[in-house]
N, C-alpha and C positions, 0 to 999 in steps of 0.2 A: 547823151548817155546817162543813167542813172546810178548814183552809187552804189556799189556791192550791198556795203553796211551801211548801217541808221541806227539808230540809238531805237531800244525798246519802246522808250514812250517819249517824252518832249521834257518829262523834270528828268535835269542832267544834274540835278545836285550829288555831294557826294553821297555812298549810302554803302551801311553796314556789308562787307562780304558776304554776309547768312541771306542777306535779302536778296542779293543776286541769284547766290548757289541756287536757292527753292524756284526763283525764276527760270532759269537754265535747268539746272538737274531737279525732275521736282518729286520732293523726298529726298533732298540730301541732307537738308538742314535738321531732318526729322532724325537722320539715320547718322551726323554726324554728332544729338545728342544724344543718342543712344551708345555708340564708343565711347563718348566720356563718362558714360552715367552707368556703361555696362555693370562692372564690378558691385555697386550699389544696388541695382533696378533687379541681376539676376541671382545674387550674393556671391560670395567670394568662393566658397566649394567650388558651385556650376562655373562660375566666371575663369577657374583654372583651366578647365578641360572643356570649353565650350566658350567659341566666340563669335561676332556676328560677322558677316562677309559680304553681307550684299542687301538689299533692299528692293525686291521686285514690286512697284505699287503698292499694296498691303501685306506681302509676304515678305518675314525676315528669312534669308538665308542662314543658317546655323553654322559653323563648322566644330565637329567636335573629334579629339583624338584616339579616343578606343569608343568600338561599337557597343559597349556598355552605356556608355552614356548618350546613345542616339534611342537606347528604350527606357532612359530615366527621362528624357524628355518627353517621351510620347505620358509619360503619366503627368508630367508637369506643366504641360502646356496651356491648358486650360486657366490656370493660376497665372502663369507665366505671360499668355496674353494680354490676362485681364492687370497686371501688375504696369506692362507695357502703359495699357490703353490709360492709366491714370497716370500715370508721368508723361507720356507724351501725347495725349490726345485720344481720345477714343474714335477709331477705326484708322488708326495710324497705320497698327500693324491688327491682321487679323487671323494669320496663319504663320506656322513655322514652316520650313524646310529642313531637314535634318543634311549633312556631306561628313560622312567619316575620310579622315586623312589621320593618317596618322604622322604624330612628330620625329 
C-alpha cells in the first residue's frame, strides 16, 4: 500500500513559510504582501474605507464601506492597478472587484 502523503519534491530542507504558502495557495504570498503594504501601495484616505479580501488569480477582491467609494474606485483603478503591478509584479493583479458591506 502506498502512502497517503509524500513530500512535494525530494529537498526536505527547511524553507521559508512564504515559499510553501505560493506552492499550496498560489497568490498567497502575492496577496499576503499586499495586506501589509496595503495602507502604502493604496494610501491611507482609500486604505480607510477600502480593503482587500480575497485574491481570485489576477483579480483583487475589494471590500469597501459606503457605496460611494465602490465609484471612486471605478475612476482609480487604472492608477490603482498599474501602482499594484509595480510593487508586486506586473500581472499579479489585473482587475479589481468592488463588494460594498457596510461597517
Amino acid at each position: 500500500m502506498t502512502p497517503r502523503w509524500r513530500p512535494l519534491d525530494d529537498d526536505r530542507q527547511p524553507r521559508h513559510i512564504g515559499e510553501s504558502l505560493e506552492r499550496v495557495v498560489p497568490g498567497g504570498r502575492t496577496f499576503t504582501t499586499l495586506l501589509k503594504r496595503w495602507p502604502e501601495l493604496a494610501g491611507e484616505a482609500l486604505a480607510a474605507h477600502v480593503r482587500p479580501t480575497a485574491l481570485h488569480a489576477t483579480t483583487l477582491v475589494l471590500t469597501v464601506d459606503d457605496p460611494a467609494w465602490a465609484t471612486q474606485l471605478k475612476y482609480l483603478q487604472t492608477d490603482l492597478v498599474t501602482r499594484l503591478g509595480e510593487a508586486l509584479g506586473t500581472g499579479r493583479v489585473t482587475d479589481l472587484r468592488v463588494v460594498v458591506r457596510p461597517a
